[in-house]
N, C-alpha and C positions, 0 to 999 in steps of 0.2 A: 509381430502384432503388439500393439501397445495396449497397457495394463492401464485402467484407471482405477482411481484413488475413490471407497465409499466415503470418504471424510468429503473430499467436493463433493459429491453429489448431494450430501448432508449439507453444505455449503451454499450452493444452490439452492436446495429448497426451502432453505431458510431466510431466503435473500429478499429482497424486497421484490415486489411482483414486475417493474420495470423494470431491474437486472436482470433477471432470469433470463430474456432472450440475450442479452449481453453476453453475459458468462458463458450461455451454452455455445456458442458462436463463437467467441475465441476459443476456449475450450478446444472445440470441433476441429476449428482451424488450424490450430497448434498444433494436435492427432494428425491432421490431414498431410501437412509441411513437414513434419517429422515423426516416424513412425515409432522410431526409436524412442521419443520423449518418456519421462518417468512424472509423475504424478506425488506432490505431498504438501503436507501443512506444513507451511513455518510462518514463525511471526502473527500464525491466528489468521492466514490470507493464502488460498490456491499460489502455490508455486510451480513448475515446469521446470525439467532436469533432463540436459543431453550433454554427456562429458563436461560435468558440471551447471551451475544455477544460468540458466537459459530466459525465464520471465517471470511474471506472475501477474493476477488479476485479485482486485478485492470491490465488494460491496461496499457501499455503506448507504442510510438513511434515502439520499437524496441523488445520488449517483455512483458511477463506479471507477477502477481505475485498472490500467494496464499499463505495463511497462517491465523493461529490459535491465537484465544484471549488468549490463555492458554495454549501458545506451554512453557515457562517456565518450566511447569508443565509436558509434556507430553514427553514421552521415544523416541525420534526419533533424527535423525543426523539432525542439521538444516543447512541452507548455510547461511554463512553471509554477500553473496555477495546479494547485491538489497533491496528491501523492502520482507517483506513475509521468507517466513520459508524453501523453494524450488531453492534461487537462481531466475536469471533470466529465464523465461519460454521461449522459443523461438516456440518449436513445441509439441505436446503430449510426445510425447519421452523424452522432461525434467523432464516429471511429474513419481514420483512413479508408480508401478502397479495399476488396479482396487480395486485388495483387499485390500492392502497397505493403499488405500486412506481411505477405508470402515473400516477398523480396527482404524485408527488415526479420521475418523468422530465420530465414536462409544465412542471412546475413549475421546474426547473431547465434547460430549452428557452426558456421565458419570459423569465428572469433574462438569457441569452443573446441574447435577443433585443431585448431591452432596450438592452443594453449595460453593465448591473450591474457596476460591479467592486467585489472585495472589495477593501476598504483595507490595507494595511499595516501598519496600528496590531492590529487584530485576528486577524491571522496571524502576530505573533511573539508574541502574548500564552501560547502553549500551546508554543513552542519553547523559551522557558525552563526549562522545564521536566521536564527530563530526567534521571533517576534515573541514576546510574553504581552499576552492581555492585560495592562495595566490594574484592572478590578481584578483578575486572577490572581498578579504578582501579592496585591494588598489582603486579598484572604490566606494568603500561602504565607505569609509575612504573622499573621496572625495563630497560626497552628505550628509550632515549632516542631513539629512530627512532621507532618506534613511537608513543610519547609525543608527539612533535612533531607529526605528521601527523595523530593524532587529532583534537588539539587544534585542528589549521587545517580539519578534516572542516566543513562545513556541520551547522545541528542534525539534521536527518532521519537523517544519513547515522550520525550518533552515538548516534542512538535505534535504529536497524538493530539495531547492534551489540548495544546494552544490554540491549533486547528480547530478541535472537535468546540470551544468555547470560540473561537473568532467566527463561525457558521452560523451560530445561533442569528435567525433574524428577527426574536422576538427578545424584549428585554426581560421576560418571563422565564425563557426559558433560557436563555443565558446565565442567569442568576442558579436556577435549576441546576444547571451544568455544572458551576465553578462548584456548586454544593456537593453534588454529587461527584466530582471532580479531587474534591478536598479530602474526602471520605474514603474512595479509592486509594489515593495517595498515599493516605495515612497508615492504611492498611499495608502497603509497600505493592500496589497493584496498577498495572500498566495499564493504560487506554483498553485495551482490546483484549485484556485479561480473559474475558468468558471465552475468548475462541480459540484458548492458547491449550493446547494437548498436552 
């Protein structure tokens, strides 16, 4: 019988009120397709663990994401838009079929049990590549603190940022953001700091 995590479920409730049926639903799903699966935070985001990192789901503002430790590996279309392997999640309806899902968990159980690792060489092949907001780069250019610490960030932690300022579709809050943004930074504080245990 499988264990869940009170830190999701703290995760969940704190989620934006259109996630919540999202989450609980992969969630659910995950449980269902694998019994064995393990439940934890990492990275400040629901991760999933069966002989090794299996998936994870995260929230955010305006949508969600899901995706696979070992999607490299695995035979499906993936989006390249967002974090996760699905594109932005907005409602159930972005998400694959039920079976869909169940065949790609299965299938990623497999890889796991295997022993599959992804190499190296094809996991930094997509961290180069990281768009900086030009109005972002010129306030970061401006805070030599700030500047420095960016620059020693890991790539993820630099796409956070980039992302969470390229979303803005208000020039208000864009501004907002690189501010708030700068501030974090400075401090040597990642994107998603608050959710980080």
């Amino acid at each position: 019988m499988s264990i869940k995590d009170s830190r999701i479920d703290e995760y969940i409730f704190n989620s934006a009120d259109f996630a919540k049926p999202i989450l609980i639903y992969l969630r659910e799903l995950i449980h269902k397709t694998c019994p064995d699966v393990q439940e934890t935070i990492k990275w400040g985001f629901p991760n999933f663990e069966y002989k090794g990192s299996l998936c994870y789901m995260a929230s955010f503002k305006q949508h969600c994401a899901f995706g696979f430790s070992k999607s490299q590996l695995m035979n499906f279309t993936k989006s390249e838009e967002g974090m996760g392997n699905f594109g932005k999640i907005t409602s159930l309806k972005d998400l694959p079929s039920e079976k869909k899902l169940i065949f790609l968990i299965k299938e990623a159980m497999k890889l796991n049990e295997n022993g599959v690792k992804v190499s190296s060489v094809k996991k930094s092949r997509k961290t180069t590549d990281i768009e900086i907001p030009e109005d972002f780069l010129k306030e970061l250019s401006n805070n030599k603190k700030a500047k420095s610490v960016f620059e020693n960030f890991s790539p993820s932690h630099k796409r956070e940022y980039a992302e969470w300022i390229a979303e803005a579709k208000r020039e208000e809050t864009r501004k907002k953001r690189i501010k708030q943004a700068i501030e974090w930074i400075s401090e040597g504080k990642h994107r998603n700091w608050k959710y980080e245990k």
